[in-house]
C-alpha positions as CSV (number, residue, x, y, z in Angstrom):
1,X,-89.6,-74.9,-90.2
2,X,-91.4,-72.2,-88.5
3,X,-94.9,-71.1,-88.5
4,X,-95.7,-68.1,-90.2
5,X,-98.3,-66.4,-89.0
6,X,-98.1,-67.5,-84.9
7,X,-101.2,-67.7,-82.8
8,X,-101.9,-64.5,-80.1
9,X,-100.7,-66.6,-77.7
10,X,-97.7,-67.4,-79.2
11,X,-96.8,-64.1,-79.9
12,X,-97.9,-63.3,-76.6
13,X,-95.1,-65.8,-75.0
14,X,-92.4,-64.7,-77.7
15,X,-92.7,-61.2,-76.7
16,X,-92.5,-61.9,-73.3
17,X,-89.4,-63.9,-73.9
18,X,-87.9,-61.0,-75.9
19,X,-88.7,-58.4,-73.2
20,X,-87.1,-60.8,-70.4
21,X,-84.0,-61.3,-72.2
22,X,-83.4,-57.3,-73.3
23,X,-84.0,-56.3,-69.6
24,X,-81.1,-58.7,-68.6
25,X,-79.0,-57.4,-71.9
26,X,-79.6,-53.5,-70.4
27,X,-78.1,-54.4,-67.3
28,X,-75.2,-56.1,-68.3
29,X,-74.4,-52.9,-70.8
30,X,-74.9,-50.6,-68.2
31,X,-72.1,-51.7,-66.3
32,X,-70.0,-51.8,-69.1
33,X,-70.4,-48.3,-70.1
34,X,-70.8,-47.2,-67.1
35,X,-66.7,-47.1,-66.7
36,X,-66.4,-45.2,-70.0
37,X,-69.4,-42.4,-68.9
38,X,-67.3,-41.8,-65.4
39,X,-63.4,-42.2,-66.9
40,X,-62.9,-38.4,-66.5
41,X,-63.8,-38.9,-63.0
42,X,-61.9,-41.8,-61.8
43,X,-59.3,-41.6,-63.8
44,X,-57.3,-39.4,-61.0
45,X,-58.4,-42.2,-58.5
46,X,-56.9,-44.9,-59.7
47,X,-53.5,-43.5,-61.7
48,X,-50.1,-41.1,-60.1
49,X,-51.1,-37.8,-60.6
50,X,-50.2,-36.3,-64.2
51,X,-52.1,-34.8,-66.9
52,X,-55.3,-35.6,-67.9
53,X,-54.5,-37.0,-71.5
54,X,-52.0,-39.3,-70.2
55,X,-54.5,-40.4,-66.7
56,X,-57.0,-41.0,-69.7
57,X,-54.7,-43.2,-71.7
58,X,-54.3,-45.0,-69.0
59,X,-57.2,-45.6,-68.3
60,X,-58.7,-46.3,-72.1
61,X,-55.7,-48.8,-71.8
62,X,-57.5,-51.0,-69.0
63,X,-60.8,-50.3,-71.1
64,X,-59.0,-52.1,-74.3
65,X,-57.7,-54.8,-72.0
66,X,-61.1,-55.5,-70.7
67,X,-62.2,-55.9,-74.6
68,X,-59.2,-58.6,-74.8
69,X,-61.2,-60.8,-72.7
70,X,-63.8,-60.3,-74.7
71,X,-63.3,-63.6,-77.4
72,X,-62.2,-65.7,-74.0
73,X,-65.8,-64.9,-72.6
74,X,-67.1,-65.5,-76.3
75,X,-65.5,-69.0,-76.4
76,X,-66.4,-69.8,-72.7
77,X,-70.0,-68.8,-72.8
78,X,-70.6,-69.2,-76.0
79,X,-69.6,-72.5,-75.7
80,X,-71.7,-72.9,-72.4
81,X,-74.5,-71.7,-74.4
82,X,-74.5,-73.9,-77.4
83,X,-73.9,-76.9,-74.9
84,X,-76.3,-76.3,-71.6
85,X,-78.6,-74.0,-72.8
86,X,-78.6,-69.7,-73.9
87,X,-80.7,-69.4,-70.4
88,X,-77.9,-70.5,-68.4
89,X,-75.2,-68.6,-70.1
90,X,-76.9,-65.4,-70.0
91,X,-77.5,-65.9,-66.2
92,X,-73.8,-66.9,-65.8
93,X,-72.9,-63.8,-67.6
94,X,-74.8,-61.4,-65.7
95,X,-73.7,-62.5,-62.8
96,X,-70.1,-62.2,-63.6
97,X,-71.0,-58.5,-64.6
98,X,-72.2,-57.9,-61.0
99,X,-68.6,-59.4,-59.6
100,X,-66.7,-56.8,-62.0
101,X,-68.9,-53.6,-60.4
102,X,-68.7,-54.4,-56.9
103,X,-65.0,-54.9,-57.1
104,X,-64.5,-51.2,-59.1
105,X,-67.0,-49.6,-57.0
106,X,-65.1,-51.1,-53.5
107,X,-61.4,-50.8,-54.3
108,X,-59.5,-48.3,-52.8
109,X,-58.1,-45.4,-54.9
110,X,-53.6,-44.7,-55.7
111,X,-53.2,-42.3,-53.1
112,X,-54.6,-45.4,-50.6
113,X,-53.1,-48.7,-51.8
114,X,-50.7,-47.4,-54.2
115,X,-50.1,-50.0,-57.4
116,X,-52.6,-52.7,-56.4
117,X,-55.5,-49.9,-57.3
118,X,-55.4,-50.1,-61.0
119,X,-54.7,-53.6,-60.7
120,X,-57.8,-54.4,-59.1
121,X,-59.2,-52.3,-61.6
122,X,-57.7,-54.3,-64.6
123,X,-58.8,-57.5,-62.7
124,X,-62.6,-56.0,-62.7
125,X,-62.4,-55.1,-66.1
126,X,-61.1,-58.9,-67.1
127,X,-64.0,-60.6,-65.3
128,X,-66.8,-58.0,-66.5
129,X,-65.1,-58.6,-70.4
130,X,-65.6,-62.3,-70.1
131,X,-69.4,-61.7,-68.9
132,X,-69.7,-58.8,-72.2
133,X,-68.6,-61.5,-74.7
134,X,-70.3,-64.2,-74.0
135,X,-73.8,-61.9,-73.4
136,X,-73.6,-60.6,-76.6
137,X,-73.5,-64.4,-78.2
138,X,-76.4,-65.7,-75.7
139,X,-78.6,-63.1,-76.1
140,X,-78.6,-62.2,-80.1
141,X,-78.7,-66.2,-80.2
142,X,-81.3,-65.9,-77.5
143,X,-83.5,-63.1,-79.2
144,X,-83.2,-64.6,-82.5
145,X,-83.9,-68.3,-82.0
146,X,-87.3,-66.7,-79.8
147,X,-87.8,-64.3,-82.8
148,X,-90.5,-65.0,-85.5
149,X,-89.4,-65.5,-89.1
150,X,-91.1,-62.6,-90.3
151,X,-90.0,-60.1,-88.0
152,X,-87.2,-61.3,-86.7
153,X,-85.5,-58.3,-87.6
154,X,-87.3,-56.2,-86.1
155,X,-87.6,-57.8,-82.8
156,X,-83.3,-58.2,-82.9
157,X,-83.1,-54.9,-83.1
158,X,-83.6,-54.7,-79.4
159,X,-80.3,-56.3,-78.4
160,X,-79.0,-53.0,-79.6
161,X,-82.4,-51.2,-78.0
162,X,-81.2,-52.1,-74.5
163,X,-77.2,-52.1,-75.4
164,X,-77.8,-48.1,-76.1
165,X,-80.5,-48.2,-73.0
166,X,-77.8,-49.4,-70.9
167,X,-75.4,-46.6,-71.9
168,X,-77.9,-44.0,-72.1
169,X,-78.9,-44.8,-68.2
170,X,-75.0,-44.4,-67.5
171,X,-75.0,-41.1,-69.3
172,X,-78.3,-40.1,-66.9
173,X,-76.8,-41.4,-64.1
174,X,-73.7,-39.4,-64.7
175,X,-76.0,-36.1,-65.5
176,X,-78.4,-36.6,-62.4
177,X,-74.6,-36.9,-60.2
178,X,-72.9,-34.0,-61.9
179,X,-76.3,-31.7,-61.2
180,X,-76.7,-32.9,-57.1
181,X,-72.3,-33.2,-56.2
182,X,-69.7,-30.8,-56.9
183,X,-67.0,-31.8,-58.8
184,X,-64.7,-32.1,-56.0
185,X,-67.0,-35.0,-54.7
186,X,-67.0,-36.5,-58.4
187,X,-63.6,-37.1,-58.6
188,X,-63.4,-38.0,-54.7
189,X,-66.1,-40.5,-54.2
190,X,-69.2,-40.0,-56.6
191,X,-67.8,-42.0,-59.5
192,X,-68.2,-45.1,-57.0
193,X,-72.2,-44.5,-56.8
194,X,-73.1,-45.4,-60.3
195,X,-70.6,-48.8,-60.1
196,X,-73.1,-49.8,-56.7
197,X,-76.2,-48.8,-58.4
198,X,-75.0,-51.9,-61.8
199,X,-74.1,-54.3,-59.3
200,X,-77.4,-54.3,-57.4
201,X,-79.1,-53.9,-60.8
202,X,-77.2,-57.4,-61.8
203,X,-78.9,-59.0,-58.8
204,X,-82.2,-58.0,-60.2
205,X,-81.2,-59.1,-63.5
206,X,-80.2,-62.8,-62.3
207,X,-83.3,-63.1,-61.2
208,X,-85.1,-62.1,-64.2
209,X,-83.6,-64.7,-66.2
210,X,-83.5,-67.8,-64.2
211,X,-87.5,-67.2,-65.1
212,X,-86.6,-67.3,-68.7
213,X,-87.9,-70.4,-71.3
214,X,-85.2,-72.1,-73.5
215,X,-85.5,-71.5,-76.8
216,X,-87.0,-74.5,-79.4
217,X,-84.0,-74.3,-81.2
218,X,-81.8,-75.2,-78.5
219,X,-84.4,-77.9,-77.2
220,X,-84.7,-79.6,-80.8
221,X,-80.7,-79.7,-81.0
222,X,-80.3,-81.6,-77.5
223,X,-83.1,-83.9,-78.4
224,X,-81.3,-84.6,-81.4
225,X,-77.9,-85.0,-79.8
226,X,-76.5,-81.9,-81.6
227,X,-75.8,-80.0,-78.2
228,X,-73.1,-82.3,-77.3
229,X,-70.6,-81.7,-80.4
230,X,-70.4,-77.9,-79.6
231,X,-66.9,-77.3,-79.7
232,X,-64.2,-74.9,-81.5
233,X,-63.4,-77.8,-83.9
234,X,-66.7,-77.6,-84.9
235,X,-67.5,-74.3,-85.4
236,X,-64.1,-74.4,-87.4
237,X,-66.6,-76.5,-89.5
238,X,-67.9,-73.0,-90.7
239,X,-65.0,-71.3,-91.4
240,X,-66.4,-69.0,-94.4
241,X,-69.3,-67.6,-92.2
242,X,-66.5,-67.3,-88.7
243,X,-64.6,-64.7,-91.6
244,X,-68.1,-63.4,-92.6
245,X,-68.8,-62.0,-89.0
246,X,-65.3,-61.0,-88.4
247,X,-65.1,-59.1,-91.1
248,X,-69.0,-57.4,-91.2
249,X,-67.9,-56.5,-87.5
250,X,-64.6,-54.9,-87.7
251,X,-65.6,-51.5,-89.4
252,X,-68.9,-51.3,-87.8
253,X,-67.9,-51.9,-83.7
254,X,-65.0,-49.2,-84.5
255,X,-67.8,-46.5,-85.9
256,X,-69.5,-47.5,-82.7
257,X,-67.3,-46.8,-80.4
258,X,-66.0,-44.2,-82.1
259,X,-69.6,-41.7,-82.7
260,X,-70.7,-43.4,-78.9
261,X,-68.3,-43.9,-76.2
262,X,-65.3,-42.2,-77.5
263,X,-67.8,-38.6,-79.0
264,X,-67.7,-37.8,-75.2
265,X,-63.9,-37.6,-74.6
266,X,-63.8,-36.1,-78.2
267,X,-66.4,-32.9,-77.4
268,X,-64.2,-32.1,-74.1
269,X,-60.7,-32.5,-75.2
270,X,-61.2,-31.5,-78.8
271,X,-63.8,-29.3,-79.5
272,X,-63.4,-27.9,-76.5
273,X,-67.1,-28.2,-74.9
274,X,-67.1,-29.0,-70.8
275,X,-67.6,-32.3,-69.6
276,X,-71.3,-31.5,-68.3
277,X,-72.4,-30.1,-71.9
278,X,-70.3,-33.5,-73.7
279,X,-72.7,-35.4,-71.7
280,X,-75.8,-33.9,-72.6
281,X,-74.8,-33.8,-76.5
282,X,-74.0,-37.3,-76.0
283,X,-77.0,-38.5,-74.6
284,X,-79.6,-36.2,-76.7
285,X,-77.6,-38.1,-79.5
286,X,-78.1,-42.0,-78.1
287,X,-82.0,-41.3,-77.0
288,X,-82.4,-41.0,-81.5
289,X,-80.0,-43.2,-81.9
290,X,-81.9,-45.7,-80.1
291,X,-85.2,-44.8,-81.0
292,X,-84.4,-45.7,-84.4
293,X,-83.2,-49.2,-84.2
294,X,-86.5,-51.0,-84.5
295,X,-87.2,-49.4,-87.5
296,X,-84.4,-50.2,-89.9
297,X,-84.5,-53.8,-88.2
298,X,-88.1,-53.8,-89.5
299,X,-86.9,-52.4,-92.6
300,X,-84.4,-55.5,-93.1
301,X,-87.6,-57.8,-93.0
302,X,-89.0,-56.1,-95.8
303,X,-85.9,-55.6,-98.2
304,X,-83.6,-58.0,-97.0
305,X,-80.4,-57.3,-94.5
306,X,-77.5,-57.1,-97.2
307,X,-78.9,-53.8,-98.7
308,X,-78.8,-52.2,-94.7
309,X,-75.3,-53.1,-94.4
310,X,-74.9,-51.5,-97.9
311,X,-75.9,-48.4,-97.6
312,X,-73.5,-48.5,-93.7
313,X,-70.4,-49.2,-95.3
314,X,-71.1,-46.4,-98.4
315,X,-72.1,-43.9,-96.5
316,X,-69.6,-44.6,-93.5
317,X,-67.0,-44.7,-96.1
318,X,-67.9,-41.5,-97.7
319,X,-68.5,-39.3,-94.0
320,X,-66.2,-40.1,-91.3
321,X,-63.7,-37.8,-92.3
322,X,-66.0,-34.7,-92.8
323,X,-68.2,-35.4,-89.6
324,X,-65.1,-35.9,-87.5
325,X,-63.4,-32.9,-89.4
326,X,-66.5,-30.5,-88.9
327,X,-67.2,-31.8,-85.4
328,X,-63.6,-30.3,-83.9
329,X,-64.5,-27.0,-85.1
330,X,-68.4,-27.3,-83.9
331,X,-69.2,-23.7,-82.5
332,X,-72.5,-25.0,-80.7
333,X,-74.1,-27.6,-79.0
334,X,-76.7,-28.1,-81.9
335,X,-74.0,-28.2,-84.2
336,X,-72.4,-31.3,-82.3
337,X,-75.8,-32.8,-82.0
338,X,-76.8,-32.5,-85.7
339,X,-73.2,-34.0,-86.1
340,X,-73.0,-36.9,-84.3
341,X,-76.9,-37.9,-85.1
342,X,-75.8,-38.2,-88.6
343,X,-73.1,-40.4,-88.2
344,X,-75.4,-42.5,-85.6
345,X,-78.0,-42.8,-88.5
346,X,-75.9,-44.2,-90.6
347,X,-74.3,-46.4,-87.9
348,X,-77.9,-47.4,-87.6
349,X,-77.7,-49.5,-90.5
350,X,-74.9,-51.8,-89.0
351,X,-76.0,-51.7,-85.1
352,X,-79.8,-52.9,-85.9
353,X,-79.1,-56.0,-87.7
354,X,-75.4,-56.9,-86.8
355,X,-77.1,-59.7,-84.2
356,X,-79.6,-61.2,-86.4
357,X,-77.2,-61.8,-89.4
358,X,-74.5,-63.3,-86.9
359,X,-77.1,-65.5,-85.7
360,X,-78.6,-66.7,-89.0
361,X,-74.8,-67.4,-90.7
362,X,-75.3,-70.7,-88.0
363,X,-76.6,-74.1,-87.5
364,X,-77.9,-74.7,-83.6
365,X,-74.9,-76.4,-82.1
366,X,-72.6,-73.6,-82.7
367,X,-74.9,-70.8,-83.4
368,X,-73.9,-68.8,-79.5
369,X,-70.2,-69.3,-80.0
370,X,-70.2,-68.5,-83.9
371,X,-71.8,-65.3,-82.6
372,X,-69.8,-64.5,-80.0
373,X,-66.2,-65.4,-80.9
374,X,-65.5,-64.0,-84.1
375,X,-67.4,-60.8,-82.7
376,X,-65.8,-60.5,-80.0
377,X,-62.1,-61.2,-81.3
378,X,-63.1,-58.2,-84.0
379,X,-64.9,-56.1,-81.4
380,X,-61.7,-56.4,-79.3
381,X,-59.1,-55.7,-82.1
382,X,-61.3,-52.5,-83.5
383,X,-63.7,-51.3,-81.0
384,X,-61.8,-52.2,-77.6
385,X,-59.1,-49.8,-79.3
386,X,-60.3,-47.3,-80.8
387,X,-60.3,-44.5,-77.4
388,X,-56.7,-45.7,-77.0
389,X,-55.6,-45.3,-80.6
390,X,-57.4,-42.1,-80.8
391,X,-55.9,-40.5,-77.8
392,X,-52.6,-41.9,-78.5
393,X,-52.7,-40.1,-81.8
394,X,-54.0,-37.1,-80.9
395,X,-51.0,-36.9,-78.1
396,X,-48.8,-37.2,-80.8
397,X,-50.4,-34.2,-83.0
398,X,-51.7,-37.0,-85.4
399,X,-55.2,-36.6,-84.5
400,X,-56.9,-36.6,-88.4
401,X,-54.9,-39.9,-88.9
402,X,-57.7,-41.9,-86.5
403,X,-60.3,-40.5,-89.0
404,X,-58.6,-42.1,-92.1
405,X,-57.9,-45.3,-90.0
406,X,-61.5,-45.7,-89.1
407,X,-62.8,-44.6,-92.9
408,X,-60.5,-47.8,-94.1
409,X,-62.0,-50.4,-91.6
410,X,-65.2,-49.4,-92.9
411,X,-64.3,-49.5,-96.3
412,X,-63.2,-53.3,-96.0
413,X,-66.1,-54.1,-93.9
414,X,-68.2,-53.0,-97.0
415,X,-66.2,-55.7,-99.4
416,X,-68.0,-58.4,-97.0
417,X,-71.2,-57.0,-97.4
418,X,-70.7,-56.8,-101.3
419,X,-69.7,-60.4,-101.2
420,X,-71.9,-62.1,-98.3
421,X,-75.4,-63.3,-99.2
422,X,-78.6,-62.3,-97.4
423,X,-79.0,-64.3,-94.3
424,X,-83.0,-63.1,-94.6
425,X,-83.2,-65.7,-97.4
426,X,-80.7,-67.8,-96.7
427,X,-80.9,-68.5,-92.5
428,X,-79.9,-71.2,-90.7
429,X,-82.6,-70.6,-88.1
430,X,-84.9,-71.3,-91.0
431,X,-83.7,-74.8,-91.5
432,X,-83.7,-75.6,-87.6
């Protein structure tokens, strides 16, 4: 059982810990996002020439592909992590991330190598989605094993903190290159810049968390023996809280994806904004959006996580149809803005505490792949989709249907957190 009011020093050495893990989690997002923010641009580079919608398809397909690999990297790593320790599986995965960038940021373009071009960049995408699944598992295992009781909430919250971070730098990387190079040089050789910057960035990262401390948790279980019997059998063990995360996951990754990644596609081939105002909308929108994490993570450690993930799936349920509705006929930038903050205030509720309540639903020996497995195997299915089944219905002049198919996955998502009990009051990290 924990202490509940830490020393100075202690809280001193936990935030340290937090800080050194959410730097590492920022890097490893940026690289990720990073091929959504420049898909307009490198689209062209890597696909026969066509039109846009279809060069984007093709493109959101690799992106869903990538998410495929997602539950391998969740059962690899996660794995890893619950056996050797969440320091080395987050500096495994980090370094796989910087593999993935170098290889999209070197490879030669259609026009140059012809078919082997978008297979190199499906073979990127594979390696960078094992490193994404198994992060996510190490570090919210990471962040809430070095998390206090109390305010373990709160201090959670930054896995999303840096996630955002990580796509907001994308986004400023992509504004700061579409201000200084024409758009000629965008689509030629500028998309390649920002794909150098996150493997260099990775380096730094590796090194930042070789320097980490292992968690107690972790320690306590391998004194005990516990370490050794990570395994999928065991975590099979656990079956009611494997369907538990599955299921809190599935509507709230899609609303992610949906109001993040996919709101810049959206404003330029939708609402018809261009691609250098999309950006800006879209990252006005994540700067709030991430700015207001911490607070409804500190929020669940006052009134409990259950009624957070409540008041997601209600209102998510309620709005996705008239946000997405009002947002193709949005007149004005502010208009978008006000828009897309909304639904990213009420995605708030989901994003803040999804790590923390995955964490706490496990005991130590399969806490990182109970995390990351049934995550990433619903993050894959809903969120690694979602551009692609977007775009594919709007190709088809079935746009509206998305909205409805997004409104239901929330809908079910909020029967799980009807049923589920709070993990504030009922966590596993407690009893470690």
């Amino acid at each position: 059982m924990e202490a509940r009011n830490p020393a100075p020093n202690e809280t001193r050495q936990r935030i340290r810990a937090i800080f050194g893990g959410s730097v590492g989690n920022l890097v490893e997002w940026y690289d990720w996002y990073t091929y959504s923010a420049f898909a307009l641009y490198f689209a062209s580079a890597f696909f026969p020439s066509g039109s846009a919608t279809a060069q984007l398809i093709n493109t959101a397909a690799i992106f869903a592909v990538g998410f495929f690999m997602r539950p391998v990297g969740g059962w690899l790593l996660g794995r890893y992590a619950d056996r050797h320790g969440r320091k080395a599986a987050l500096t495994l995965s980090v370094t796989l991330m910087c593999g993935g960038s170098l290889l999209i940021a070197l490879t030669p373009g259609y026009a140059t190598i012809g078919i082997a071009a978008p297979a190199m960049l499906l073979l990127a995408r594979l390696i960078q989605g094992i490193s994404i699944g198994g992060e996510y598992g190490a570090s919210a295992t990471y962040l809430s094993e070095r998390a206090g009781r109390e305010r373990r909430g709160f201090y959670t919250s930054f896995q999303y903190v840096t996630l955002i971070m990580g796509q907001l730098i994308a986004l400023t990387v992509l504004l700061v290159l579409q201000a200084t190079l024409t758009d000629a040089q965008l689509h030629a050789w500028g998309w390649r810049i920002p794909f150098v910057i996150g493997a260099a960035c990775a380096v730094v990262a590796v090194w930042l968390r070789r320097s980490l401390d292992e968690t107690e948790s972790f320690r306590v279980g391998e004194a005990k023996g516990l370490t050794a019997q990570a395994s999928l059998k065991a975590l099979l063990k656990h079956h009611r809280a494997v369907a538990t995360v599955f299921g809190l996951t599935a509507g709230g990754a899609l609303s992610f994806y949906v109001f993040t990644t996919y709101a810049q596609k959206f404003l330029v081939n939708t609402t018809g904004f261009s691609k250098e105002v999309a950006s800006q909308i879209n990252a006005a929108t994540l700067v709030l959006f991430m700015c207001v994490q911490p607070i409804f993570g500190a929020l669940s450690d006052r009134i409990g996580r259950r009624p957070i993930l409540i008041t997601f799936g209600v209102l998510g349920t309620l709005g996705t149809v008239p946000v997405l509705t009002a947002l193709e006929t949005a007149t004005t930038p502010f208009v978008a803005f006000a828009l897309l903050a909304t639904a990213l205030m009420v995605v708030s509720c989901y994003t803040s505490i999804n790590a923390v309540v995955k964490a706490e639903l496990f005991p130590t020996e399969v806490r990182a792949l109970g995390v990351a497995l049934p995550y990433a195997i619903a993050v894959s299915l809903f969120g690694g989709t979602a551009e692609y089944v977007a775009l594919t219905l709007k190709s088809q002049g079935h746009e509206r249907w998305f909205y409805w198919y997004a409104t239901a996955l929330i809908a079910l998502s909020l029967i799980v957190y009807v049923r589920m009990p709070d993990t504030k009051h009922h966590s596993q990290i407690i009893e470690d």
